[in-house]
Structures are given as C-alpha cells and as structure tokens.
Jmol script that loads the backbone (N, CA, C; Angstrom):
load data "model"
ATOM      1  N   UNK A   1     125.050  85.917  81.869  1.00  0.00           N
ATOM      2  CA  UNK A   1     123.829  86.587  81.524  1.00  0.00           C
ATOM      3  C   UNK A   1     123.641  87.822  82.407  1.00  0.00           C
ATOM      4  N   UNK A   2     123.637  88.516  81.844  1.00  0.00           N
ATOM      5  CA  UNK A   2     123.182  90.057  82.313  1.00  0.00           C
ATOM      6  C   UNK A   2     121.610  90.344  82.961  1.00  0.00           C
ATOM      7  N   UNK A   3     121.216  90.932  83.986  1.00  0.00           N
ATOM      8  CA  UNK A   3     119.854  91.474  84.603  1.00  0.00           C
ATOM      9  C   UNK A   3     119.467  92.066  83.442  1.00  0.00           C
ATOM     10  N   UNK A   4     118.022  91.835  83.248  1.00  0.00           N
ATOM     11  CA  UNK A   4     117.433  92.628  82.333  1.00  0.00           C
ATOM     12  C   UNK A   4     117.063  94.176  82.670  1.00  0.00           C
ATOM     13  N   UNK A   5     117.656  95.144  82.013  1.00  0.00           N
ATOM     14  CA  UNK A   5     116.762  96.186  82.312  1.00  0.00           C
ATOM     15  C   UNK A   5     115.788  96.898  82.023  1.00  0.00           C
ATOM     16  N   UNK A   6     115.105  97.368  83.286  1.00  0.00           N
ATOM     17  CA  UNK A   6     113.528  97.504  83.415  1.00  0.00           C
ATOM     18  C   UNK A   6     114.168  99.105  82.983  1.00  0.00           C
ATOM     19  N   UNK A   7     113.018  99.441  82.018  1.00  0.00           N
ATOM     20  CA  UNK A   7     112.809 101.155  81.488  1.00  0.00           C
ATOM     21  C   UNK A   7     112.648 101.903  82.580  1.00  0.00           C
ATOM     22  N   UNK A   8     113.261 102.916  82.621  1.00  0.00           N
ATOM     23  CA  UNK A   8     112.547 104.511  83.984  1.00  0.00           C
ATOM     24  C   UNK A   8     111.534 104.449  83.777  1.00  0.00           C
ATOM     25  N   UNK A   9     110.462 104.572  82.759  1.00  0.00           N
ATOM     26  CA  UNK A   9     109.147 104.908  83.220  1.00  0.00           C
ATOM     27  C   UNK A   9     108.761 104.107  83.574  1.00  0.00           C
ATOM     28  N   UNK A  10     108.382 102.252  83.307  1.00  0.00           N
ATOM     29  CA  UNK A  10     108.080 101.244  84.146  1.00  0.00           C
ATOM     30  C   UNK A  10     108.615 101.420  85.521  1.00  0.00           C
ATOM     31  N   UNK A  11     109.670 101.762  85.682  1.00  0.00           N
ATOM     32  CA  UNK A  11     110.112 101.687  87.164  1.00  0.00           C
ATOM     33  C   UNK A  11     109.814 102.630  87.977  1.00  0.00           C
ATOM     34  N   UNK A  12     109.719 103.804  87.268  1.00  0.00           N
ATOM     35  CA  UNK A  12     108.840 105.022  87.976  1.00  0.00           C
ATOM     36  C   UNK A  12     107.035 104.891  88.322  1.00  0.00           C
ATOM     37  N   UNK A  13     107.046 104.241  87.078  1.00  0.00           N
ATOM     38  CA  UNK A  13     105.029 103.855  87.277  1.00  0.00           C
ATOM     39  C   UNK A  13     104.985 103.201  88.557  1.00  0.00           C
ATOM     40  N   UNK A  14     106.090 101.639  88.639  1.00  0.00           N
ATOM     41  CA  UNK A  14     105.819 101.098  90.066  1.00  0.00           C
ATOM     42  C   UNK A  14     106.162 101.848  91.383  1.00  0.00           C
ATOM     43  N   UNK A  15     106.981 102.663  91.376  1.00  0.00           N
ATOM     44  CA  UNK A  15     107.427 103.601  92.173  1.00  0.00           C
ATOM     45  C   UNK A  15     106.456 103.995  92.920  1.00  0.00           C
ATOM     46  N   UNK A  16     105.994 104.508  92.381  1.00  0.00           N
ATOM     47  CA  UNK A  16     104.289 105.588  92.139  1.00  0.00           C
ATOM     48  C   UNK A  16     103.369 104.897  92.665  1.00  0.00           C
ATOM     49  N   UNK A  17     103.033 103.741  92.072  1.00  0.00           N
ATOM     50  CA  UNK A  17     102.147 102.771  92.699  1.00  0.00           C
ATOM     51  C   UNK A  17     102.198 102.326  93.761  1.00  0.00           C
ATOM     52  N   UNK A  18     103.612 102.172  94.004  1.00  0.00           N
ATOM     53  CA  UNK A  18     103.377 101.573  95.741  1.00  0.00           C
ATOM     54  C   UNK A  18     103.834 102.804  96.396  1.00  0.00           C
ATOM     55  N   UNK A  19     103.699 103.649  96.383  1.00  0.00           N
ATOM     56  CA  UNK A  19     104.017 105.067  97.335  1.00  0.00           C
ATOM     57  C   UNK A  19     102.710 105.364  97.501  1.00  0.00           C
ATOM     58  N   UNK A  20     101.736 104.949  96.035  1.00  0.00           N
ATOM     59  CA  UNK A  20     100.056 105.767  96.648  1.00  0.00           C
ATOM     60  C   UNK A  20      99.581 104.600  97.328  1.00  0.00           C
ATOM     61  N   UNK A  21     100.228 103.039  97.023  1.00  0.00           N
ATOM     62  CA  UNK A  21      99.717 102.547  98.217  1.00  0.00           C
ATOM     63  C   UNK A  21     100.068 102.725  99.895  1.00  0.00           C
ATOM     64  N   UNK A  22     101.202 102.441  99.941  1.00  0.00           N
ATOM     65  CA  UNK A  22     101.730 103.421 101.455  1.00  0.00           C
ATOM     66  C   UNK A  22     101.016 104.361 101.771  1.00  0.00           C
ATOM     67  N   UNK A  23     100.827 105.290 101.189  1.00  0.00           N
ATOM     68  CA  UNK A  23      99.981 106.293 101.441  1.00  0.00           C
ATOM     69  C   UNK A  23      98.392 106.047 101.647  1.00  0.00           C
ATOM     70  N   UNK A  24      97.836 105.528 100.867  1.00  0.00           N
ATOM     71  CA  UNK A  24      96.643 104.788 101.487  1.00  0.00           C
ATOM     72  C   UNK A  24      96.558 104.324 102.799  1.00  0.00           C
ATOM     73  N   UNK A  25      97.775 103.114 102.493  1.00  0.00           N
ATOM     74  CA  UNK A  25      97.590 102.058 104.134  1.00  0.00           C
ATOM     75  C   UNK A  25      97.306 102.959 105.224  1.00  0.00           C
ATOM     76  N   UNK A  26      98.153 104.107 105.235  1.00  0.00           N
ATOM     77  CA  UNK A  26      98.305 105.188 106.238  1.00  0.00           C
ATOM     78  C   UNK A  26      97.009 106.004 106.407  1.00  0.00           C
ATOM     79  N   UNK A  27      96.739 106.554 105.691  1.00  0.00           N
ATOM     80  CA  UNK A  27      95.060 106.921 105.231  1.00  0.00           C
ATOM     81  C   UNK A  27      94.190 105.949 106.292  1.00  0.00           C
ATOM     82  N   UNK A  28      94.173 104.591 106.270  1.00  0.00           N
ATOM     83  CA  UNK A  28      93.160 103.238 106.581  1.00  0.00           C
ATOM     84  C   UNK A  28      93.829 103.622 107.892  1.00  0.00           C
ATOM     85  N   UNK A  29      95.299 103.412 108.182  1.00  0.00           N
ATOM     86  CA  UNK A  29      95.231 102.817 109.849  1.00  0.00           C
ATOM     87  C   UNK A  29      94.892 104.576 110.422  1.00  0.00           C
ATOM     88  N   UNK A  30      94.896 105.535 109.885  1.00  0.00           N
ATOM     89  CA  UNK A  30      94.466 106.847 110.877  1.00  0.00           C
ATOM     90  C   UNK A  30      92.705 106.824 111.056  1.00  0.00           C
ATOM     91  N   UNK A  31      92.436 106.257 110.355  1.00  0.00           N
ATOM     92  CA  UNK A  31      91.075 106.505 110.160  1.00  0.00           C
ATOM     93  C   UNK A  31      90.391 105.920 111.673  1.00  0.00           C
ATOM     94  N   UNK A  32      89.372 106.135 111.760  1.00  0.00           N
ATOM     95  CA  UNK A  32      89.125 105.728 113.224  1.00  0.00           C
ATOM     96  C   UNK A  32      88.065 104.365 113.382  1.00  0.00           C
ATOM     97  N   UNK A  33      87.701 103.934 112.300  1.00  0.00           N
ATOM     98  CA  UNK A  33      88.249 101.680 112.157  1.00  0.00           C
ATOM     99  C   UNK A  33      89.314 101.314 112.632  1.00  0.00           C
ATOM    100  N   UNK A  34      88.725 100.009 112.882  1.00  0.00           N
ATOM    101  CA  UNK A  34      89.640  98.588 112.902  1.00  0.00           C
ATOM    102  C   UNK A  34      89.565  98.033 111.665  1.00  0.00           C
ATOM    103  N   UNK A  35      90.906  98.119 111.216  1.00  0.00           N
ATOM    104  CA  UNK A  35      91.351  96.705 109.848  1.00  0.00           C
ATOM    105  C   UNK A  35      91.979  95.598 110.012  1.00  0.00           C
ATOM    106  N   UNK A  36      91.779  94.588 109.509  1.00  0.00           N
ATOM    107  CA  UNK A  36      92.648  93.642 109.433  1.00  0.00           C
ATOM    108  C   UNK A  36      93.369  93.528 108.101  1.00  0.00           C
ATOM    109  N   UNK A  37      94.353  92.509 108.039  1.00  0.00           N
ATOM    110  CA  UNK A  37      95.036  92.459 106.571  1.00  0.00           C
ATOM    111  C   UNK A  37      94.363  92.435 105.515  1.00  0.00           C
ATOM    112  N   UNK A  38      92.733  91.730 105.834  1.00  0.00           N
ATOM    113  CA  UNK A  38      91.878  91.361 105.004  1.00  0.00           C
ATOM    114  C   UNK A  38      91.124  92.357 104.206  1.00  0.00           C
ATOM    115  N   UNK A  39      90.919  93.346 105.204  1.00  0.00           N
ATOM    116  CA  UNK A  39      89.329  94.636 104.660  1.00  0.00           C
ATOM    117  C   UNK A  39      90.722  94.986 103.983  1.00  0.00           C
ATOM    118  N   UNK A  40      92.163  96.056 104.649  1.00  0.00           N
ATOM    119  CA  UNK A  40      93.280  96.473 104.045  1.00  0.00           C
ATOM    120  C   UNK A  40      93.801  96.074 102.450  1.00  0.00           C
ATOM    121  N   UNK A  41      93.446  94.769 102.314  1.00  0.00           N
ATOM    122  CA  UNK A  41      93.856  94.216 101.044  1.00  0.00           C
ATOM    123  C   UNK A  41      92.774  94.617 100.109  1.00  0.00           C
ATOM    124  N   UNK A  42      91.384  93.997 100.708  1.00  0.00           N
ATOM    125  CA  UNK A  42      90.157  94.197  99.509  1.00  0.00           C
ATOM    126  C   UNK A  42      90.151  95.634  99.497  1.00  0.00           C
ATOM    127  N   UNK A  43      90.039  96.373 100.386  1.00  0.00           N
ATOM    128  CA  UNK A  43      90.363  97.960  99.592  1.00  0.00           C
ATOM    129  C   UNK A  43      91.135  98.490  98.542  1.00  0.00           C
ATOM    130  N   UNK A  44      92.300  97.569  98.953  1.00  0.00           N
ATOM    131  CA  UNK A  44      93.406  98.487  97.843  1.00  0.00           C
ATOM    132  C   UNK A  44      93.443  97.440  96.621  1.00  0.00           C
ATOM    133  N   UNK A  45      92.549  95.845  96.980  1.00  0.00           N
ATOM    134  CA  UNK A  45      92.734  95.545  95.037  1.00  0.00           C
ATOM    135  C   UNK A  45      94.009  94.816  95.712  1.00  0.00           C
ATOM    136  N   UNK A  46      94.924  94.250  96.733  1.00  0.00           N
ATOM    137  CA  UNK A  46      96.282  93.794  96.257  1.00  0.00           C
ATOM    138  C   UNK A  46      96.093  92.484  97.440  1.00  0.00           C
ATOM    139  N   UNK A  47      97.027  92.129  96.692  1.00  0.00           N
ATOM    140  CA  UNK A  47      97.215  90.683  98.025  1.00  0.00           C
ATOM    141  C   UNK A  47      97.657  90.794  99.772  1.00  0.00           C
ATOM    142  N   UNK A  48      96.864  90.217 100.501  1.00  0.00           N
ATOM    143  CA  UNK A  48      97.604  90.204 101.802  1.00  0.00           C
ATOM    144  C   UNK A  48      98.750  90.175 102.293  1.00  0.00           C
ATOM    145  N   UNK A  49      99.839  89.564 101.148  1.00  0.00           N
ATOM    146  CA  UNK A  49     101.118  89.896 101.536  1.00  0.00           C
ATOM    147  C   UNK A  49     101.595  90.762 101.090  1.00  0.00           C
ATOM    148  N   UNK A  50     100.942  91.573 100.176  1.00  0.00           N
ATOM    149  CA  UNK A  50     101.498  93.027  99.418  1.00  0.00           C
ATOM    150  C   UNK A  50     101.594  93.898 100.631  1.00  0.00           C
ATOM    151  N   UNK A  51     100.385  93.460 101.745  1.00  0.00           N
ATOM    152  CA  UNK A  51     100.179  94.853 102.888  1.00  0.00           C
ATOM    153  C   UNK A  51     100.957  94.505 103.550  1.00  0.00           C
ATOM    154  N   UNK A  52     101.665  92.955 103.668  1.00  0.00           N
ATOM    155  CA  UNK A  52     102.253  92.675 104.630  1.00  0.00           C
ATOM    156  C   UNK A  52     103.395  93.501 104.471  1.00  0.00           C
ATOM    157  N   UNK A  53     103.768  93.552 103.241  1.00  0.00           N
ATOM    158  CA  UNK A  53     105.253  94.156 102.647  1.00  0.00           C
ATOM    159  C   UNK A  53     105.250  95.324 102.923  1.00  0.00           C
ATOM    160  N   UNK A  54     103.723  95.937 102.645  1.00  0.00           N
ATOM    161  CA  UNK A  54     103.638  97.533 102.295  1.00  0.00           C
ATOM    162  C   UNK A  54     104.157  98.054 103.992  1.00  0.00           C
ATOM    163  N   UNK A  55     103.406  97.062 105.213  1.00  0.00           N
ATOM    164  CA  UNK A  55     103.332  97.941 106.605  1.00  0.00           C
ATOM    165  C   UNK A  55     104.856  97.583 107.047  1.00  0.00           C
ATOM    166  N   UNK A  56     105.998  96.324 106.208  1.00  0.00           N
ATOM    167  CA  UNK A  56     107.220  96.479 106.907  1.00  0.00           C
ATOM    168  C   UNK A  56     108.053  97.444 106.317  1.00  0.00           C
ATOM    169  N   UNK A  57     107.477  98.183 105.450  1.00  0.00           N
ATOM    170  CA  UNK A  57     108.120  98.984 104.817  1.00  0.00           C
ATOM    171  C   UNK A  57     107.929 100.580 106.077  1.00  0.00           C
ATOM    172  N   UNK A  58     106.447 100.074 105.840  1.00  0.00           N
ATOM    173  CA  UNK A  58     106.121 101.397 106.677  1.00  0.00           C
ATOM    174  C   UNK A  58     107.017 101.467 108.530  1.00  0.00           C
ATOM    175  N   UNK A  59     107.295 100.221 108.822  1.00  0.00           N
ATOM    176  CA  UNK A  59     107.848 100.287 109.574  1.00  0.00           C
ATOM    177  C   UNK A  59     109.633 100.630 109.625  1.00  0.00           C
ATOM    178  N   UNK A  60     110.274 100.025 108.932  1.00  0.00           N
ATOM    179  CA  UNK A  60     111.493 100.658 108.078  1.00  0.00           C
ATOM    180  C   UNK A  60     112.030 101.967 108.401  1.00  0.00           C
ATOM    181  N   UNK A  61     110.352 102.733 108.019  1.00  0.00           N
ATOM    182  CA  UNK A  61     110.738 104.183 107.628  1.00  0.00           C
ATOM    183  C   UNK A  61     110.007 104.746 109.011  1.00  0.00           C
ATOM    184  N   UNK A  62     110.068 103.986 110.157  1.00  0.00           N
ATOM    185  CA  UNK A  62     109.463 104.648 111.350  1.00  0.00           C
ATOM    186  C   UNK A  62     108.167 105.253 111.604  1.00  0.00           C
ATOM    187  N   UNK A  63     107.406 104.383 110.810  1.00  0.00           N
ATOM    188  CA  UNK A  63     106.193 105.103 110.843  1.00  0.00           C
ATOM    189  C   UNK A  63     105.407 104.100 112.068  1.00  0.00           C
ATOM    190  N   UNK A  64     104.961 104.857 112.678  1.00  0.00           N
ATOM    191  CA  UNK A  64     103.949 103.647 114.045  1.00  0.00           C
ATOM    192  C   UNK A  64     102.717 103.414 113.659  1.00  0.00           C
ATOM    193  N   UNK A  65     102.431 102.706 113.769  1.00  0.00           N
ATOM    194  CA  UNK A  65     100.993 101.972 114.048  1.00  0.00           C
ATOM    195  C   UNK A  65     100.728 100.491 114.639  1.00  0.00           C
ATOM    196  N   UNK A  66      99.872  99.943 115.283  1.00  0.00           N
ATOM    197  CA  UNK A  66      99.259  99.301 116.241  1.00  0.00           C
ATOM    198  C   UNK A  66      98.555  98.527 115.940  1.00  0.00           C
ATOM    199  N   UNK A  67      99.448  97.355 115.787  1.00  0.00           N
ATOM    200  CA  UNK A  67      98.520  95.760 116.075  1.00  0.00           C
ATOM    201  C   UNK A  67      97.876  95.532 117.118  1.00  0.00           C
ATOM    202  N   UNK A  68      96.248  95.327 117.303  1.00  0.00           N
ATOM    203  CA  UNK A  68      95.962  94.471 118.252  1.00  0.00           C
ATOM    204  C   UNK A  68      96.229  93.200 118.311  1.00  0.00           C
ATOM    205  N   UNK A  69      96.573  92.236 118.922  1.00  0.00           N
ATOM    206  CA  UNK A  69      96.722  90.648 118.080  1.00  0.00           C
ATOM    207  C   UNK A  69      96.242  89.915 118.774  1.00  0.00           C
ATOM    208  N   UNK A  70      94.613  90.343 119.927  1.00  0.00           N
ATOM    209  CA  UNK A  70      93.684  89.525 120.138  1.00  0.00           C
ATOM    210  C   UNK A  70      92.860  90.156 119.152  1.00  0.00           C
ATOM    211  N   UNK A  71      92.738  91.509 118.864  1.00  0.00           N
ATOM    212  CA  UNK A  71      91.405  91.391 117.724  1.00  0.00           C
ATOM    213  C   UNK A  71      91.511  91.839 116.228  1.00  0.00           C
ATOM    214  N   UNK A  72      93.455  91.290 116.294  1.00  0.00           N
ATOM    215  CA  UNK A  72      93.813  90.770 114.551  1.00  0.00           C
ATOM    216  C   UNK A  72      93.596  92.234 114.100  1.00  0.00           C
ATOM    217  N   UNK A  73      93.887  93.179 114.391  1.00  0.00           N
ATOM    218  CA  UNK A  73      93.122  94.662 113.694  1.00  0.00           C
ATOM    219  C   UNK A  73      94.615  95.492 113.978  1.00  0.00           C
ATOM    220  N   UNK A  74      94.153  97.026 112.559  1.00  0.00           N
ATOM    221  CA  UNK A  74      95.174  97.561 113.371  1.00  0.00           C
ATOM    222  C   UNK A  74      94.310  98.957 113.806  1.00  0.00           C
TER     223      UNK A  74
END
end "model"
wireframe off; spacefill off
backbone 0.3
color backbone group
C-alpha cells in the first residue's frame, strides 16, 4: 500500500498555518507578559501540545526564549 497523497494546496494551507502560528508564539513570548502553555494555547485556538511542538520547532531553528520553571511562564 502506497502513502496517500496529500494535494499542494492542502499542504501549502497547513504550511501557512503553522508558520502564522510560529509567528504568533513569537509575537506572545516578545511581548512584555508572562505566558504559560495555557493563556499560549487559548490564544491561538490550538492544543497545549500543538505549542509544545510549535516552541520545539522554534527551538530547532535557534530561536531563544525563556522558561521560567518556578513560575511555569515564558
């Protein structure tokens, strides 16, 4: 059985979608709040492990930002 393939524009739409989320997250942690995974998620509409995914991504690509992990924030 063969992988199904997903169309360019479906795969471009998700593309898109999680690049304006990255771009958000980044948006949230410059801002001058504290977030946790929690406010981060209910903002963007997606699950807590979506951000989890979204910030190891962001890390991946060398981008910094700063866990506190006594006050769970970044």
């Amino acid at each position: 059985m063969s992988p199904k393939k997903v169309p360019d524009g479906d795969r471009r739409a998700r593309q898109a979608g999680r690049l304006a989320r990255l771009l958000r997250i980044l948006e949230i942690l410059q801002g001058r709040g504290r977030y946790g995974v929690k406010e981060i998620a209910a903002e963007l509409e997606c699950s807590e492990r979506t951000v989890f995914r979204d910030l190891a991504i962001l890390q991946m690509a060398g981008v910094p930002y700063y866990h506190d992990r006594e006050g769970r924030c970044f």
